[in-house]
N, C-alpha and C positions, 0 to 999 in steps of 0.2 A: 393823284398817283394810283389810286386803287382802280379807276377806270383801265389808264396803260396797264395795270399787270393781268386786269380781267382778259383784255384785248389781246396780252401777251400768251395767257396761255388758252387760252380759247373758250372761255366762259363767261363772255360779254353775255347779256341780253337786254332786253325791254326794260324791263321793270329793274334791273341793276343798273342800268343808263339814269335810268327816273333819280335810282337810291344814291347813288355816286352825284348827280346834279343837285339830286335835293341836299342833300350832307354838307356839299362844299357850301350851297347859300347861306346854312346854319353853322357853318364854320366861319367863316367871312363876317357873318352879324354878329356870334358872339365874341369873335377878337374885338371888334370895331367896338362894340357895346363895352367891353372890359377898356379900352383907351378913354372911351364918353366918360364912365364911372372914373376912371383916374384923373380926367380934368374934371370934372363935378366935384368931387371930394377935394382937388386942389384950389377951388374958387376960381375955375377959370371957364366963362359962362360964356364968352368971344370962343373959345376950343371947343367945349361942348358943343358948339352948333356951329363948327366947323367941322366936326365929327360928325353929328347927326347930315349934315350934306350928304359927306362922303356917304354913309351908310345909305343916307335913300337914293341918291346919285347910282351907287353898285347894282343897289335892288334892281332899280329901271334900268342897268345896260344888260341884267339878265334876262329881265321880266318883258323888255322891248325884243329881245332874240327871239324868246320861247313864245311869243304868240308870232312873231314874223314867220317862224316857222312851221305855224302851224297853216300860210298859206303858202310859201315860197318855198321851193325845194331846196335854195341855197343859199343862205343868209350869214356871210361875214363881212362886218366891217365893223370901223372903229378903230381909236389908238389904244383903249386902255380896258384889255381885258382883263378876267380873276386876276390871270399870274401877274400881271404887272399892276394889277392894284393891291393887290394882297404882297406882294414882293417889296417895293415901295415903303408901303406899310410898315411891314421886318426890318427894311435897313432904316429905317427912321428910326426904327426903336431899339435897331443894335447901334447906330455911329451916333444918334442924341441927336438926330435933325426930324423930330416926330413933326415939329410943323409945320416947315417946309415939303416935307413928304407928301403931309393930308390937304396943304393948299392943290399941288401938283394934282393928286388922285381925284379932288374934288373937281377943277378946273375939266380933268382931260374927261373924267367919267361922265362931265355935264357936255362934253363936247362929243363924245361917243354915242348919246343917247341921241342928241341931234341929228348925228352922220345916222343913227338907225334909224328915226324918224322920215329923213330924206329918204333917203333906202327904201324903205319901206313906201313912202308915199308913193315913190318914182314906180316900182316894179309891182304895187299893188293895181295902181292903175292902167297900166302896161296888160294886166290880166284879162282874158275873154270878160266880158260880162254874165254873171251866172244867170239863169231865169228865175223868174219873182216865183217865189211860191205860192202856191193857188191857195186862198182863202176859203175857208170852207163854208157852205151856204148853206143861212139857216132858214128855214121859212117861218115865216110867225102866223101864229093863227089869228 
C-alpha cells in the first residue's frame, strides 16, 4: 500500500521501491513465521511444515522475479502473487479454514515458481549471447 501512495503523490524512487519490496518480504515471513509458532506450540508438526512450504514456496516466487529481472526487462507471470498469497492467508485465518488456505498457497506458489522457472528459461535463452570476458594474462617467470 505504501508503494500506491508513494506513486500517488509523487515520491516514488529507487531506493523506496527496494524499502517498500523489502518490508512486504519481512511482513509476509513474519505473519507466516507467527501461524508456524501457532502450529508448533499446538503439536501440529504435519502444519508446521506445511507452513514452513508456503513460507519458502513465497520467498522463491519473489526471489525468482527479482533476479529475472535483473535480466529481462519484463517479467510477469504466475497465479499466486503477495496479494493472493497473503490474502488467502487472512481469510483462512478470519473464516477458520487456515488449512485449506496454506494447502492452496503452498500448491499455487510451488506452481508459480515453476511458470517463473519456464519463463525465465524460455526468454533467457531467447537473449543475444553476451561475449566471454577476456581473462587476464599472466606471465610466469
Amino acid at each position: 500500500m505504501d508503494g500506491v501512495v508513494a506513486r500517488h503523490h509523487g515520491t516514488e524512487s529507487k531506493f523506496g521501491a527496494f524499502l517498500d519490496s523489502t518490508l512486504d518480504r519481512l511482513v509476509d515471513m513474519a505473519v507466516l513465521m507467527g501461524v508456524l509458532m501457532f502450529y508448533a506450540r499446538a503439536g501440529e508438526p504435519l502444519l508446521v511444515l506445511l507452513v514452513g512450504w508456503v513460507l519458502v514456496a513465497g520467498v522463491m516466487v519473489s526471489y525468482s522475479k527479482a533476479r529475472a529481472e535483473r535480466f529481462l526487462e519484463h517479467f510477469e507471470v504466475g497465479i499466486m502473487e503477495r496479494a493472493e498469497r497473503m490474502g488467502l492467508v487472512a481469510l483462512g485465518g478470519l473464516i477458520g479454514f487456515m488449512q485449506p488456505m496454506l494447502w492452496i498457497v503452498a500448491i499455487g506458489s510451488t506452481i508459480t515458481v515453476g511458470q517463473r522457472f519456464g519463463l525465465a528459461y524460455r526468454a533467457m535463452n531467447a537473449l543475444p549471447a553476451e561475449p566471454a570476458a577476456e581473462q587476464p594474462t599472466t606471465s610466469l617467470p
